[in-house]
DRENSE-198189 format. One record per residue: x, z, y of N, C-alpha, C in turn. Coordinates in steps of 0.001 Angstrom, whole numbers, plus 500000, padded with zeros to 6 digits. Example, Ala and Ser with C-alpha at 12.3 -4.5 7.8 and 13.67 -1.06 7.14 Angstrom:
2
513190507800494310512300507800495500513200507800496700;512850507080497750513670507140498940512900507870500030;
***
This chain:
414
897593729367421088896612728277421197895786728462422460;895461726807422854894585727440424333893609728011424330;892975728705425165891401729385424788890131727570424808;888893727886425066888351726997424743887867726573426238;887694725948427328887733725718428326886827724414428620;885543724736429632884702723634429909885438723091431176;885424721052430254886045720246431243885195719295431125;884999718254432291883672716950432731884229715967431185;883674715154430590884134714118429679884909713437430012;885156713169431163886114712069432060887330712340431933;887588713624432083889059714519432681890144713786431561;891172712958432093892468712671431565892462711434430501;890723710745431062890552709555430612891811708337430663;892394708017431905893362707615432601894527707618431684;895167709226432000896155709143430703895885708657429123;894731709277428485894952708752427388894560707520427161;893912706707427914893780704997428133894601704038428365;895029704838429671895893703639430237897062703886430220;897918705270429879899081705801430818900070705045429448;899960705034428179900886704831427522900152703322426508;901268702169426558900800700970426010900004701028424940;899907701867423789899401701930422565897797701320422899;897204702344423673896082702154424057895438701047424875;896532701050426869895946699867427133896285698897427044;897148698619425619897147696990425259895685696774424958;894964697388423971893531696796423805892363697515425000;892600698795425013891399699115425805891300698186427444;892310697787427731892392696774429022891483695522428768;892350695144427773891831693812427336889739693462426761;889806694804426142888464694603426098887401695047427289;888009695865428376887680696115429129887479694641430060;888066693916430344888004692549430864887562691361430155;887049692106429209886727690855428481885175691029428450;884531692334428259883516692891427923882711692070429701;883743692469430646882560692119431934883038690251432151;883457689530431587883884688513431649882448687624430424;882262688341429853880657688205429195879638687772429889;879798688458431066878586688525432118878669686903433258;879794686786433022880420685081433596879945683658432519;880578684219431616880416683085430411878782682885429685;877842683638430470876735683417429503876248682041428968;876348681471430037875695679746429801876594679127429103;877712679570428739878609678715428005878789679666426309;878010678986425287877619679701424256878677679926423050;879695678677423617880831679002422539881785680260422642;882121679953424455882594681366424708882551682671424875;881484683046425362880739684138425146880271684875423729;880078683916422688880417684324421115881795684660420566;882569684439421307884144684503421435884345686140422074;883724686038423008884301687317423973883735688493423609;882043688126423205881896689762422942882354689805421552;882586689196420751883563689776419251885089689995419430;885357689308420259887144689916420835886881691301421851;886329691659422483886124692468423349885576693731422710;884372693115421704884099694863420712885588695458419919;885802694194419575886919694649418271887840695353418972;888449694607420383889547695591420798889115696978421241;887921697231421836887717698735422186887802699649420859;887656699023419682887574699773418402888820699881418110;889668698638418563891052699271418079891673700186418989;891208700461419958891728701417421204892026702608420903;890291703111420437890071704167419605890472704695418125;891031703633417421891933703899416575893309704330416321;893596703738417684895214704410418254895102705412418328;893983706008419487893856707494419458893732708460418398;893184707871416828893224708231416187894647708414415504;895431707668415238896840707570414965897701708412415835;897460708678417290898016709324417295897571711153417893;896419710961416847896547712439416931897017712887415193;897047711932414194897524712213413186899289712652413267;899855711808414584901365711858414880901742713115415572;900904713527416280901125714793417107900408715949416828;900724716840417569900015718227416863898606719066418479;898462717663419072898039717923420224896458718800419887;895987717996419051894865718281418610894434719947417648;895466720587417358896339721936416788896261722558418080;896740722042419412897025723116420004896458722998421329;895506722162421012894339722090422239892900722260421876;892408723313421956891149723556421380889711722500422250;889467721542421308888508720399421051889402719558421894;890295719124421773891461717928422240890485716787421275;890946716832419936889974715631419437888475715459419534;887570716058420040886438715943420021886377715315421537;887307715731422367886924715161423467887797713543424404;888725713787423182888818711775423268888051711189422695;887351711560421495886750710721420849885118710766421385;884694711771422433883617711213422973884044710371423774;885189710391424848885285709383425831884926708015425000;885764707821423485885802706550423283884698706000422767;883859707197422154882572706521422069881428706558422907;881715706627424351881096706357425647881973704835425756;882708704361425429883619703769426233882919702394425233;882708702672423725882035701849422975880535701845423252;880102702366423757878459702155424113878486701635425309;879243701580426370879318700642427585879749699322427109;880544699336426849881017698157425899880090697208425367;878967697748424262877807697071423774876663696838424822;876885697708425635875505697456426704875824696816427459;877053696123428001877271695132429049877282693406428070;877656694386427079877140692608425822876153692858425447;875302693630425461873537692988425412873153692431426417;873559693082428015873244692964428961873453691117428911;874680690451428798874727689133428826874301688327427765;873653689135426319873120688455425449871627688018426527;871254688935426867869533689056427158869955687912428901;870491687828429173871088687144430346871119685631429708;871695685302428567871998683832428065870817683743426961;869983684745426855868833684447426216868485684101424726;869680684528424045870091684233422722870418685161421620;869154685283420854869087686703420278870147686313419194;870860685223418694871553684950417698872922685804417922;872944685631419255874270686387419701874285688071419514;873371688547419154872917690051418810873323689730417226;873537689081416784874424688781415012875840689175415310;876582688633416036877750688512416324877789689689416997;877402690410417619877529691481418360877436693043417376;876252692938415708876410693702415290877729693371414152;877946692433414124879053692062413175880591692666413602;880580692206415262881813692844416061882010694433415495;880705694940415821880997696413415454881133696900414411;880885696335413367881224696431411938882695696138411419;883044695185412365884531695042411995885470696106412678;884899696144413649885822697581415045885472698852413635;884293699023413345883923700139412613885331700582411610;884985699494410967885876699068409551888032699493410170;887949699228411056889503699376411844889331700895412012;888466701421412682888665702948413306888574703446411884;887599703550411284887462704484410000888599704410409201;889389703097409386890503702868407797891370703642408611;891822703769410117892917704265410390892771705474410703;891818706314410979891861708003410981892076708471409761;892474707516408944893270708314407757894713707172407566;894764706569407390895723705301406879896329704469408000;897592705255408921897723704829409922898615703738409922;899472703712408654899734702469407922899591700807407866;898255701187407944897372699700407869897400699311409086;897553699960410241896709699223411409897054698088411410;898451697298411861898639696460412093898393694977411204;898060695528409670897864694436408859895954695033409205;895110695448409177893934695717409420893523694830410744;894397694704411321894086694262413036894476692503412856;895191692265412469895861691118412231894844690545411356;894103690901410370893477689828409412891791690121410712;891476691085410862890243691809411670890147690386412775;891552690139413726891152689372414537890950687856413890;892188687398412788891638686493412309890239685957411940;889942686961411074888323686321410815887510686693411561;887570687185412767886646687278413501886808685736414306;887602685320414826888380684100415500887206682649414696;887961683224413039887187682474412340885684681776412132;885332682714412444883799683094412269883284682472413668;884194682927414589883229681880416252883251680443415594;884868680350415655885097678751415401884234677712414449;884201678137413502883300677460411978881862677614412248;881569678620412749879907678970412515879459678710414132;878303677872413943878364677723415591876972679036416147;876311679327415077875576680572415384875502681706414067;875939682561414440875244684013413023874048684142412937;873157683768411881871821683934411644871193684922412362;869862685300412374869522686642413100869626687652411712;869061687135410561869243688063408931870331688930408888;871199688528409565872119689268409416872347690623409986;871275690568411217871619691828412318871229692821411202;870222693133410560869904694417409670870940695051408422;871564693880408132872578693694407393873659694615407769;873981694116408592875126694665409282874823696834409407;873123696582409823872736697713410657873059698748409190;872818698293408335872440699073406454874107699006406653;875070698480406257876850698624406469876767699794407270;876412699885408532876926700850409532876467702363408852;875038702919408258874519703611407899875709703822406587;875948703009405673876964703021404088878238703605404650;878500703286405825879786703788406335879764704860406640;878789705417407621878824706880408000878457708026407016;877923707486406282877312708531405060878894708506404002;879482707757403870880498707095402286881747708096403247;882160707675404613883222707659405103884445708734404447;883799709749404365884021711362404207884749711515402577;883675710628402140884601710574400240885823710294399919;886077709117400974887636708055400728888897709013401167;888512709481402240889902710427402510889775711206404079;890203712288403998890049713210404952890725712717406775;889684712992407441890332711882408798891257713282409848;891936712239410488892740713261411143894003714146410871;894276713954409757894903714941409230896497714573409466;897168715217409788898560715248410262899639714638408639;900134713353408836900715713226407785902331712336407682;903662712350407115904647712741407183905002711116408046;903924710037407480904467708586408265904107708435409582;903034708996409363902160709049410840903010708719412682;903885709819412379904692709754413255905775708856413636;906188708175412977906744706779412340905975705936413047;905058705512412437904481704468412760903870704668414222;903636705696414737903312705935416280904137705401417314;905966705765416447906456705853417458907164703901417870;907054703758416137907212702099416003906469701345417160;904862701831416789904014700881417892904096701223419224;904649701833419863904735702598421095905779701502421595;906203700644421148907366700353421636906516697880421770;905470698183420931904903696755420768903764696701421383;903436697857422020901551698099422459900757697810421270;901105698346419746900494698019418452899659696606418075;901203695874418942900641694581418582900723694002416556;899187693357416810898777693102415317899693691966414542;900469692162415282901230690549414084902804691739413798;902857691599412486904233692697411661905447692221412726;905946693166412544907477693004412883908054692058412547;907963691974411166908987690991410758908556689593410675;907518689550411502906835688159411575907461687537412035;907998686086411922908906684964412456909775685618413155;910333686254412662911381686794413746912916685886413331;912579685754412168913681684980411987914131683427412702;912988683142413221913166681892414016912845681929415623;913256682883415663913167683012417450914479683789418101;915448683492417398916975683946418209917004682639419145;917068681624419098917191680857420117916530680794421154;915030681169421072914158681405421827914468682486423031;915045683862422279915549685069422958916540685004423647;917802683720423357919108683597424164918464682859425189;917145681721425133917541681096425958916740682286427082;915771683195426928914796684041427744915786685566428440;916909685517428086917535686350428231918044686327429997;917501687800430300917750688896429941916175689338429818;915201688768429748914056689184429630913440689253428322;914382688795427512914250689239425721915202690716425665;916288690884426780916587692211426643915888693593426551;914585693028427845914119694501427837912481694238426882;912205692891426897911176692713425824911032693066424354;912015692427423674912649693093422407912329691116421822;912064691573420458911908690036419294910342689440419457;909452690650420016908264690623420165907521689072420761;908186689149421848908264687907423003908229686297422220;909003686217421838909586685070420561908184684802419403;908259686182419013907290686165417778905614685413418338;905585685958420148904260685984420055903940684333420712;905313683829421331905011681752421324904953681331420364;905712681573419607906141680648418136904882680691417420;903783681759417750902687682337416986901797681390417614;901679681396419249900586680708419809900828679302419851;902117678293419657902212677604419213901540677168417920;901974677941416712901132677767416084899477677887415867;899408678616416747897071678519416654897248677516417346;897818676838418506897727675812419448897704674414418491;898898674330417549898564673143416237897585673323415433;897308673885415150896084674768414008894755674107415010;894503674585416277893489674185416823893090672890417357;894520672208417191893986670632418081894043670089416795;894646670022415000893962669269414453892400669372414120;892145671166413938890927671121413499890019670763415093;890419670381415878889714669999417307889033668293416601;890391667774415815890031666227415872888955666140414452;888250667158413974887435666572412951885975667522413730;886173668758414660884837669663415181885496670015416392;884290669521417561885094669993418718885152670988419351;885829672317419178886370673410419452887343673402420803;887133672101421642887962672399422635888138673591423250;886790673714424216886387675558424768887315676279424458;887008676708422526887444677601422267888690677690422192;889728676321422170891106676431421685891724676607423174;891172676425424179892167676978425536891253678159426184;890541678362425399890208680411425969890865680927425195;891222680372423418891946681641423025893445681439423268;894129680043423543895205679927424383895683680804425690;895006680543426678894656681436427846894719683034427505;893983683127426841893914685071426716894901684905425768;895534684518424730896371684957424150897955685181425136;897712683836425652899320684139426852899000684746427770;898442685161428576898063686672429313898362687735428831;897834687869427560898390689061426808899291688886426407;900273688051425737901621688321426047902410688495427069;902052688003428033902522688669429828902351690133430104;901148690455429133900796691926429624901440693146428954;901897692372427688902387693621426675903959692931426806;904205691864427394905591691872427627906029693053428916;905281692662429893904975693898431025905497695384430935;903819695975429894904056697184429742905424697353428623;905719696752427132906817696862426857908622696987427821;908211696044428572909651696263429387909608697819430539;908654698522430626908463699880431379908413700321430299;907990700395428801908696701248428061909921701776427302;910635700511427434911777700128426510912880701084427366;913408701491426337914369702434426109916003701860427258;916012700216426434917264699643427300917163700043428573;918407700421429567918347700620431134918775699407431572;918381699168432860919398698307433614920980698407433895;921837700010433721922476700210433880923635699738432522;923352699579431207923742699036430242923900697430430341;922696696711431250922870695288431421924198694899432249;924130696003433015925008695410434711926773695725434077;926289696430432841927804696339432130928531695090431723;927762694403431255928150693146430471929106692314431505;930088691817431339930795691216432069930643689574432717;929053689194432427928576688016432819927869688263433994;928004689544434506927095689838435750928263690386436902;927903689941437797928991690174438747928417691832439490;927339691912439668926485692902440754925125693471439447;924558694534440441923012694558439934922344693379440235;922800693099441897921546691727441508921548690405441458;922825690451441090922657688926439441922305688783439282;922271690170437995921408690538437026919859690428437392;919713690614438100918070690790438620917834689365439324;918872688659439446917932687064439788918492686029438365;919339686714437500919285686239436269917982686658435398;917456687295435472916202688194435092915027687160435795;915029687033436864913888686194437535914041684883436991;915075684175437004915078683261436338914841682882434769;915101683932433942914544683783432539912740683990432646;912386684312433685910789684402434082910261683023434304;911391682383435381910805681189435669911047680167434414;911588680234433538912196679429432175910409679928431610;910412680919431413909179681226430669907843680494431245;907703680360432916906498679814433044906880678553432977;907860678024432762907919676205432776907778675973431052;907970676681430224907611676839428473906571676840428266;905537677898429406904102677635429232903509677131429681;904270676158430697903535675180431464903455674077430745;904588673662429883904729672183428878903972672903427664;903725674224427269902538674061425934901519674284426450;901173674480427900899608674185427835899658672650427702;899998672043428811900365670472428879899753669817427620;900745670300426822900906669154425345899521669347424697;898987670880424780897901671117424009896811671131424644;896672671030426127895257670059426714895317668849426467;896663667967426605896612666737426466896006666245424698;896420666976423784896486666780422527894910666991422410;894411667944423109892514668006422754891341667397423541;892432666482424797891387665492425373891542663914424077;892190664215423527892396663405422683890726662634421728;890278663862421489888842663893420892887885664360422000;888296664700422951887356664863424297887462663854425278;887454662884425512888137661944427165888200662633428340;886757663273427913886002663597429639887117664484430294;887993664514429947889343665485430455890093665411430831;890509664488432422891031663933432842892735664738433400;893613663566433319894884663823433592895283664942434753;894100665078435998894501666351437092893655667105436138;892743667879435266892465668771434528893140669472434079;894243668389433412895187669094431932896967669539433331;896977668785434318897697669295435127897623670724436214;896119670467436330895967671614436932895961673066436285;895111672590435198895285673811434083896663674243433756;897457673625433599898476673717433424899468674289434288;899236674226435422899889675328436153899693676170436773;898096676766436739897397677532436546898065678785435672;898489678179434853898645679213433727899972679512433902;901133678893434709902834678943434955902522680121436256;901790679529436867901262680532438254900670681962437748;900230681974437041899497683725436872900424684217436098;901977683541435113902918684166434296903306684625435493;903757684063436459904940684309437646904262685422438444;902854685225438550901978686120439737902159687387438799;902227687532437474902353689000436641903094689645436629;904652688676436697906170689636436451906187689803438040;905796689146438715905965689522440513905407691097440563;904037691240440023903190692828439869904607693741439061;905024692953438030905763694062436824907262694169437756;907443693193438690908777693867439739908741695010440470;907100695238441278907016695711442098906705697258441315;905784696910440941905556698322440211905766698770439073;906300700217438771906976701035438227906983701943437318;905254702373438116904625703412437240903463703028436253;903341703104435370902524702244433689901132702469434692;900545703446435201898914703335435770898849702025437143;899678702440437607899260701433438667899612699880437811;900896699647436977901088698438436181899490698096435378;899089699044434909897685698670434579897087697869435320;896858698968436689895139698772437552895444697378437946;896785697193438134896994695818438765897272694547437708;898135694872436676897487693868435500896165693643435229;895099694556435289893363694435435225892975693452436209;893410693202437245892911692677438286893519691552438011;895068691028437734895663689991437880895238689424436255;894783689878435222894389689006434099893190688802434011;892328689287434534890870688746435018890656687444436171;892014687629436990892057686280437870892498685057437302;893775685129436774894165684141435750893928683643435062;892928684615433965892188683639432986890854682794434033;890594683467434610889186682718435584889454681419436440;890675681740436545891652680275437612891695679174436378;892469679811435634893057678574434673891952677646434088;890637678631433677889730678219432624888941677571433948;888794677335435048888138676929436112888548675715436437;890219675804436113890898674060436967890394673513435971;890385673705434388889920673055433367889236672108433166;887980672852433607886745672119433492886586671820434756;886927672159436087886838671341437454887704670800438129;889100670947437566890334670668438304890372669220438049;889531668122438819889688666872438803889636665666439607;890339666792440375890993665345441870892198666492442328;893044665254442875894591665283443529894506666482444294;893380666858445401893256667598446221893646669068445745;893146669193444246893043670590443772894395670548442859;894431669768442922895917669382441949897205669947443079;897057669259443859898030669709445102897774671076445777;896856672178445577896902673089446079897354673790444665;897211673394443333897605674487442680899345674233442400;899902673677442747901195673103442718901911673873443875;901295673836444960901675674796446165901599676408445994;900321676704445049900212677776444305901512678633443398;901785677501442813902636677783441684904099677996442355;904166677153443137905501677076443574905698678317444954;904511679039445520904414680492445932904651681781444819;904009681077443790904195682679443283905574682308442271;906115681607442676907883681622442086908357682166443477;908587681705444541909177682225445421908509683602445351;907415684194445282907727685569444966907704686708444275;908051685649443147908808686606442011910084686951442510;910690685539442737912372685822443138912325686878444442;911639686848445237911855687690446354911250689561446087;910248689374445151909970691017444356911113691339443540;912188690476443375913106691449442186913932691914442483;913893692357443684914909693058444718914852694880444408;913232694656444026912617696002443939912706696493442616;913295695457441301913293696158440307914634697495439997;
***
């Protein structure tokens, strides 16, 4: 065993954050979401949106870490290995809350300090169930984001009564935690289920979710359902569905805002964990270039670019249908809006797999997914609400039709 050795809190933050998907599927995401708070203040629907999506995912970050020190024996044979991820992550959760007070006290709305102790009660509720029950995550995470989703949408403010509420939960938790079942502890599924999610970035919707209706989806995305897996399929057919879900309940409460921010960040993040999934996946290229429909490697690799460009013209006709479907109960949302937006969002798919051609190694695929899904959502959600003359219409069209030409010209490098 190692001896006991003083290291800064920081040291190997990187790796256990970012280096392997488990983690920065959420710790990314809330990481960009948390300073994207600081943008949205004046806009009260969204910003009630972001800091409860943005707490919850840093909590699920830290729950991975928890899972997988139940999977490995790292924590056995590194003396204070667990004590010293789990301060990073609860530094990583107190920045987190202080850049969302910082934009509560910025938008001036102590109601939003409801929603903010509620976020952490639900993140709470995720980390604590899974340092023992690594089992649950994905059904824990899956209902966690639902009703949190819920709760923006329906309630247009959380009382302030509630903040103490919440504060007495947090206290029941830390005192109770210890009774239910022993945390940490190395146990026979554990490892199982580590190695399952390692392969989805512990994405919250089951495996066997619609999978049954997305083989057609996968032939037509192929070869980029090759190195994606069923995941890909599962996660349109899914946002399709919140996309219907949100434009009827649009036509009785108007939730526009909210139904193309959580549109927007939801297909980003499937770009992103399609991303890091295809740098993890096991399939080689050298198994593809077998198949006798490929003449060369790079066919294959502009057959590959092209199931990319199939993908941003899929998400270019469901943003389409589902801006068009929610100016329906909105007017003020004119035809270059729902166009511009709209390829806005075909342009940052293409501007992502162009990053996931070039680069190779999961940290830099990060630093540069961080940068490119903070632009994208800010572009798209921008033509939205301003994209409304020809002028801007015609530069994002020129846009779009650049970052196709260089996708096709980055896949030289895959």
């Amino acid at each position: 065993m190692m001896q006991v050795s003083k290291r800064p809190w920081y040291q190997g933050a990187v790796s256990f954050w970012l280096k392997d998907v488990g983690s920065a599927s959420y710790f990314i995401a809330a990481t960009i979401t948390s300073f994207l708070c600081l943008i949205a203040t004046g806009i009260e629907e969204l910003i009630t949106l972001m800091i409860m999506f943005a707490t919850i995912c840093m909590y699920s970050a830290i729950a991975w870490q928890s899972i997988k020190m139940q999977a490995t024996e790292w924590q056995s044979l590194v003396v204070g290995y667990r004590e010293h991820v789990m301060f990073q992550g609860k530094v990583f959760i107190v920045f987190s809350n202080l850049i969302s007070i910082l934009s509560i006290i910025i938008a001036g709305n102590i109601n939003l300090l409801a929603t903010l102790t509620l976020a952490n009660l639900i993140g709470l509720v995720i980390w604590f169930l899974n340092r023992s029950f690594s089992h649950l995550f994905t059904s824990v995470c899956y209902f966690s984001y639902f009703v949190a989703t819920l709760v923006c949408v329906l309630i247009e403010q959380l009382p302030v009564w509630l903040i103490p509420v919440n504060i007495i939960a947090y206290i029941a938790i830390a005192l109770l935690h210890n009774n239910f079942s022993s945390a940490y502890v190395w146990r026979p599924d554990s490892l199982s289920n580590y190695r399952n999610g390692l392969q989805s970035g512990w994405s919250p919707i089951p495996s066997g979710f619609l999978s049954n209706y997305g083989s057609s989806i996968n032939k037509g995305l192929f070869p980029l359902s090759y190195f994606v897996g069923s995941g890909l399929s599962q996660y349109l057919i899914l946002l399709t569905l919140l996309c219907t879900i949100g434009v009827v309940i649009n036509l009785f409460y108007n939730i526009t805002e909210h139904v193309i921010f959580v549109l927007t960040l939801c297909l980003f993040a499937i770009v992103t964990l399609s991303l890091w999934g295809k740098i993890q996946k096991q399939n080689s290229w050298e198994l593809l270039f077998t198949l006798p429909i490929y003449n060369s490697s790079f066919s294959a690799k502009v057959a590959l670019s092209n199931s990319v460009l199939k993908l941003a013209i899929l998400v270019a006709s469901l943003c389409f249908i589902t801006a068009s479907a929610l100016s329906l109960a909105n007017p003020t949302f004119l035809i270059f809006n729902i166009l511009s937006y709209s390829l806005a969002c075909s342009a940052g798919v293409l501007l992502s797999f162009a990053i996931g051609n070039v680069c190779k190694n999961i940290n830099l695929l990060s630093f540069f997914m961080c940068i490119s899904f903070g632009l994208n959502m800010g572009l798209a959600n921008y033509m939205f609400d301003h994209g409304n003359n020809i002028s801007e219409l015609i530069i994002m069209a020129t846009y779009t039709l650049a970052m196709a030409a260089i996708n096709r010209f980055t896949v030289r490098y895959l």
